[in-house]
N, C-alpha and C positions, 0 to 999 in steps of 0.2 A: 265177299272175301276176295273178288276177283280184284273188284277197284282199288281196294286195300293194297294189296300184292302190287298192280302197276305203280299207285300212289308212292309205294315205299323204292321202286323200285328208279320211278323219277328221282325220288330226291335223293340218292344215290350216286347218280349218275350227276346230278347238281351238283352234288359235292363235290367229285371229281374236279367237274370242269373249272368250280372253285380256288379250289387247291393247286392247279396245274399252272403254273407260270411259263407264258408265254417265255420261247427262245430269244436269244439275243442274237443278232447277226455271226457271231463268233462263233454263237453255240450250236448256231444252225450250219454254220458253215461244217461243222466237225461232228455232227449226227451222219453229216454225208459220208465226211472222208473216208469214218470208222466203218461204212459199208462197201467201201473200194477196195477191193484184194490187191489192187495195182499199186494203192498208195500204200498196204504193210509189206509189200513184197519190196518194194522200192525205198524204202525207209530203214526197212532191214536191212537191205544188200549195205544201203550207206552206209549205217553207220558201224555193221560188217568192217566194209572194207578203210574207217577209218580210224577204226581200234588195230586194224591186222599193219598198217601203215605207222604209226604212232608204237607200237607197243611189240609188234615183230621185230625191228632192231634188236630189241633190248635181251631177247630170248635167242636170238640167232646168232654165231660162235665168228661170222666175216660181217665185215664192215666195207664201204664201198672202195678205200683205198686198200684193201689187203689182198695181195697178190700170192698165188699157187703156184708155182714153178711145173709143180708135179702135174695139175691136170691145167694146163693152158687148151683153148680151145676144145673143151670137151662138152658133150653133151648135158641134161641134168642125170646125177647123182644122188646118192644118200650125203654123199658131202657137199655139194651143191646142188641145192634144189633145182635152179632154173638152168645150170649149166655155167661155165666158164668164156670168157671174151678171150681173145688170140694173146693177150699179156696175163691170163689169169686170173684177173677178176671177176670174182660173183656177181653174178647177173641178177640174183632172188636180193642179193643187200643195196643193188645200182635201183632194181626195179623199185621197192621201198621207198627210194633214198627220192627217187624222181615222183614217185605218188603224193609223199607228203609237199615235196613244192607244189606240185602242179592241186594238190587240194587246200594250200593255203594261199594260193592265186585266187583259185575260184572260190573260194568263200569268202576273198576279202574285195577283189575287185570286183565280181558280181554286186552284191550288195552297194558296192560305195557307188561303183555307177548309176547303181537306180538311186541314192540318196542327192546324187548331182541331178540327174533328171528331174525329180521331184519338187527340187531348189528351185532352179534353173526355170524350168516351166513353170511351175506356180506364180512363179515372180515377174514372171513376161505377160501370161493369163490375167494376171489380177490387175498388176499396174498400167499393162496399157502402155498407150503412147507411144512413145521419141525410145522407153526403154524395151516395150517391146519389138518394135519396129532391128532396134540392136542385138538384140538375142537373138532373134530371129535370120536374120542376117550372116550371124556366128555360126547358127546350124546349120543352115543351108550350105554355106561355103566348106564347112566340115562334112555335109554331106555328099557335095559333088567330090569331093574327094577322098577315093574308098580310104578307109580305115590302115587295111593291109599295106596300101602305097604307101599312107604317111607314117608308120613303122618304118617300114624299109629306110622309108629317108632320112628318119631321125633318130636310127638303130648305131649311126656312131654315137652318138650323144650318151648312151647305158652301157657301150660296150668296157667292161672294165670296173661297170658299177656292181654294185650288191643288186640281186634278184629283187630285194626288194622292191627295188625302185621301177623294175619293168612290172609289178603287181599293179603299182598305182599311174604307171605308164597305160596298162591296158584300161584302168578305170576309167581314164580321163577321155577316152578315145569309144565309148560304149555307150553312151548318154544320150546322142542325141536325136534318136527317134522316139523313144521315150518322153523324152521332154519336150515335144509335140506334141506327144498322148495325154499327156499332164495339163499342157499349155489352153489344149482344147475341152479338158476335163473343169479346167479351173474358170474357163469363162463363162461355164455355164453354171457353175456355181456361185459367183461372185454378185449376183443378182438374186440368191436364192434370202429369203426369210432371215434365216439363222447368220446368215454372214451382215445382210445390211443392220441388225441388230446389236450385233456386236462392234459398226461400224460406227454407229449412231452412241453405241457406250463410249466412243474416244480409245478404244482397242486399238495398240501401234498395229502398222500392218504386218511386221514378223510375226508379233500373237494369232493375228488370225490367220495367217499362213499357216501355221507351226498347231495351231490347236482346232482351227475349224474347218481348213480347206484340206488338208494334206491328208487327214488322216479319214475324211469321205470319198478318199483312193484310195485306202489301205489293201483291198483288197485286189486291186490293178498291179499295184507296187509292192505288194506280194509274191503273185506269178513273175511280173517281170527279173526279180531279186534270182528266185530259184532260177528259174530260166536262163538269168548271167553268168549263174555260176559255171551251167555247162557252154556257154559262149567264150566265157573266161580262161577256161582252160583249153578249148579248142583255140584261141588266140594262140595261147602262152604254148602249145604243142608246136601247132604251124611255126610259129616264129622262132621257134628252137629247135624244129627240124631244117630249118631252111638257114639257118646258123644267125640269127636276126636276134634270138631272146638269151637264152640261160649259156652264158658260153664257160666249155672246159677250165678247171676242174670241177664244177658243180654238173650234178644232171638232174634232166625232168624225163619224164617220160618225151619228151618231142629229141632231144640230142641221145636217148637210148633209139630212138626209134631211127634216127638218124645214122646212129652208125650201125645199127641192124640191115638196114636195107641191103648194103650192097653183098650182106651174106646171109639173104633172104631165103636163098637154096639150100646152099652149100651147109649153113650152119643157120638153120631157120630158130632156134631157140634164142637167138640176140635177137628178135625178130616177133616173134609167138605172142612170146610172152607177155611185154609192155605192152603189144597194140592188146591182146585179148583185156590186160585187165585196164587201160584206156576205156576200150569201146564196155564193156560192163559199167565200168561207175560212169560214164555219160548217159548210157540206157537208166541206167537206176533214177539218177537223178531228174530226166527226164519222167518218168514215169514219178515221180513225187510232184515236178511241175504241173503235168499235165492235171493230174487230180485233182490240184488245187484250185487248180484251171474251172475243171467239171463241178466243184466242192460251189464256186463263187458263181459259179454263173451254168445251174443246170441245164440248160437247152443248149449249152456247148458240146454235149457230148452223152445225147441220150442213149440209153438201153446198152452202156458198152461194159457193164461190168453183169 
């Protein structure tokens, strides 16, 4: 009876192991995530604060050009949340008004930067030669020269433009350490099995960029993406606190924070406010990064949840 019982009890367990389909790298990746409190806390906060951003105007009774006579430079209120600026304007519709730039910066120039990265180096990695030797060249020389100089320098050139154009102004300026990461990722790929296969099939080289090399970084060029976004916005802050990005009458949080400063005491609520909910959605959003970070590569960040 004994043998019987283990007997039935193997092949149970065979079944199992039968039945059980190996994870896919995706799926493994997100068996993690979902055991990281950091990545639902951070994920919540986001997308929190870009329902509250998006969808707060539309419930809220001031608008960023509507001025109060009555409570100019006043504290917050039941009738303004965050307080009034010394000509009367709402500070809770200005802070809004500067969030949704400053998160449609970083959503669109993070990302596009790592999509240039990705190009950019994969195409220097693979090909080789006369054109790597040139891209290479490109980044370096962009490198010796910080990022923030060459802004400064070429901050007449936007001034005057639509915001948009400083979104994909910071893209183009964000790339290229990354694309060293790529550069050195791809040439150790480009000798790999699966790629000289595909090389051997008459495969153009954009195919095997685009379907065989690029996307065995997915998970490099993942982190980096989220990671941009909060880089992107601290650009686009910097440079419109220091009168460089978003010029009057438009705001981001960097030209709120700008004219808060110098009534950082006296009237700390132009002040408070933007930098607190800044430094939250940078936290949040890091804390999504980082996870993804831990998710892709576990010995990045043992035993911390």
């Amino acid at each position: 009876m004994q043998e019987k019982a283990i007997e039935e009890s193997l092949e149970s367990v065979s079944d199992v192991t039968q039945t059980r389909k190996p994870l896919s790298r995706s799926g493994l990746v997100w068996s993690r995530l979902k055991k990281m409190p950091r990545f639902w806390i951070g994920i919540v906060v986001v997308v929190a604060i870009i329902l509250w951003a998006f969808v707060g105007p539309l419930v809220y009774p001031w608008s960023i050009t509507d001025r109060d006579p009555l409570n100019m430079g006043l504290g917050p209120t039941m009738i303004h949340w965050f307080g009034t600026n010394s000509i009367g304007q709402d500070i809770y519709a200005q802070t809004l008004a500067g969030l949704q730039k400053s998160l449609v910066i970083g959503l669109v120039a993070g990302p596009t930067a790592t999509i240039i990265a990705a190009l950019v180096g994969s195409t220097a990695g693979y090909i080789g030669g006369w054109v790597d030797r040139v891209i290479q060249w490109v980044i370096l020389l962009l490198l010796v020269i910080p990022a923030f100089f060459l802004f400064i320098l070429l901050s007449p050139l936007i001034k005057g433009l639509s915001w948009v154009v400083l979104m994909f102004y910071i893209a183009l300026f964000s790339w290229m350490i990354m694309a060293q990461v790529v550069r050195s990722q791809t040439r150790s790929l480009r000798n790999r099995d699966f790629v000289r296969a595909a090389r051997y099939m008459g495969e153009p080289t954009r195919t095997i960029l685009t379907r065989h090399i690029i996307p065995n970084m997915a998970s490099i060029l993942i982190i980096d993406a989220t990671l941009g976004v909060v880089s992107a916005i601290m650009a686009e802050t910097s440079l419109s606190y220091f009168g460089f990005g978003i010029q009057k009458p438009d705001v981001s949080l960097g030209t709120l924070l700008s004219d808060g400063t110098a009534a950082a005491v006296t009237r700390p609520w132009l002040f408070v406010f933007p930098a607190f909910v800044l430094i939250i959605l940078l936290f949040a959003i890091s804390l999504v990064g980082d996870a993804l970070r831990d998710a892709i590569d576990p010995t990045s960040g043992m035993n911390r949840d």
